[in-house]
Structure formats: C-alpha cells, structure tokens
N, C-alpha and C positions, 0 to 999 in steps of 0.2 A: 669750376662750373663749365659744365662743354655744352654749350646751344647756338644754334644756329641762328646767327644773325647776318641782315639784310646785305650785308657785303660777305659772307660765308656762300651764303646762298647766288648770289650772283656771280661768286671769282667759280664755282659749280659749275654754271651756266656759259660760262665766259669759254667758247671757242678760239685759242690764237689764232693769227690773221695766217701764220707759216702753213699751219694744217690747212687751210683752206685750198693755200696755191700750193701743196704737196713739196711744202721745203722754199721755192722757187720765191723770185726778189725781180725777177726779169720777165717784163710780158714778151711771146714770141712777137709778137706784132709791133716793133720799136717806133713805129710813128704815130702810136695814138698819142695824143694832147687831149687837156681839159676839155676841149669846145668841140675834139671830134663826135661825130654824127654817128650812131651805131643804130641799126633795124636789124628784127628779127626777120628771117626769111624764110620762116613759117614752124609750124607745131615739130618739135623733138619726136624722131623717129623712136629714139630710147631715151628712157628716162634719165634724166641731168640730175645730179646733187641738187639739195635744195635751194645753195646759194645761185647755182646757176641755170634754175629752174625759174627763180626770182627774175634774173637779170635779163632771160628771155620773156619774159610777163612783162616787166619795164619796158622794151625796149620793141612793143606791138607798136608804136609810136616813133619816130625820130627823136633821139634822145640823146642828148652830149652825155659823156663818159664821167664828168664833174656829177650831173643827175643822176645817174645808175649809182654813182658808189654811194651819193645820200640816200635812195630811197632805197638800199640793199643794206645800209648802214653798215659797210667796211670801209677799212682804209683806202685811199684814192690808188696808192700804190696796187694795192689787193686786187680791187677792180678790174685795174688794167690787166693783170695776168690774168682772171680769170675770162673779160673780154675778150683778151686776143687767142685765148684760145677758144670760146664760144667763135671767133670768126675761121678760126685755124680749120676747126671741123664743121663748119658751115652753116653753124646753126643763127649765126648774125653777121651783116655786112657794113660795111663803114665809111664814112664819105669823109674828107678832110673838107671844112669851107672854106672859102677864098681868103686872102685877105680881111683881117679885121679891118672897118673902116674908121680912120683917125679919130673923129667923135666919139666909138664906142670904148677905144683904146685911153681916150683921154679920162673918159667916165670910172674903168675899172681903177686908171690910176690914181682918181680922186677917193674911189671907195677904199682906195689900201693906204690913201695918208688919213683917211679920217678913220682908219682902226689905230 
C-alpha cells in the first residue's frame, strides 16, 4: 500500500539545515554568541531567500542570535551562518553586551541544573 502519511509528507517538506547555509558549518562572523545583539539596518536592496528574509523581519528590533534562530526555527548553528552573513553584506549589525552580570550567570546556571 503506497500512501502518504503524516511523516511522508513532512520528511517532503523538510529542508536540510546544509542547503540553507550552501554546504557551510562556519559563520563568517566567528564572534557571534547566544546573547549577541543583531539589528536590521534597514529594507533589503534585493530580494534575500526567504530564510533570510525572515531573520531581517526578526531582527526590525534588537534581537539576541538565540531568538532569531527560534523564531526562524533553524538550528542555532544555522543561524549563525546565515546572520553573519546577513551582517557580512550589510543587511544586519551586531553589538556584543558587556559582561553578563553574576546574578544573571548564576540564574541560567540554575535553569540548566533544574533540566
């Protein structure tokens, strides 16, 4: 019996993360982290794929690189290549924040013993 069921149709739909970032495992930009700050620095001259079409609509707002990849729903890894090239061509810029401060450091380390 050949029918398309609900995991047929989706492994379909399923873009790998490789074809997104054109092969590539390495963002140009080696110092984004989680928590860095990426803004859009205004409307795409030419049209961007739609994944990075998305991540400039995201990112109309100061937006850490941890939120872009959940609200674009790629891998974190992903993300980053394709931010740093959205900053490479100048379509987004990025601010690294100071220092975390010891209270917030001690918080995330509480959120990752209580997983």
């Amino acid at each position: 019996m050949s029918g398309t069921g609900p995991e047929e149709a989706e492994d379909a739909t399923f873009v790998r993360p490789f074809i997104l970032t054109g092969g590539r495992a390495q963002p140009a930009q080696a110092d984004l982290r989680l928590e860095t700050l990426v803004l859009a620095v205004g409307p795409a001259d030419e049209p961007l794929a739609f994944e990075t079409q998305q991540i400039v609509a995201v990112c109309a707002e100061p937006t850490t690189v941890a939120e872009v990849a959940d609200a674009v729903g790629v891998p974190l890894g992903v993300a980053k290549v394709l931010i740093s090239d959205l900053i490479v061509t100048g379509h987004l810029t990025c601010q690294q924040p100071a220092e975390l401060p010891l209270h917030t450091l001690e918080r995330i380390r509480d959120h990752v013993r209580a997983l």
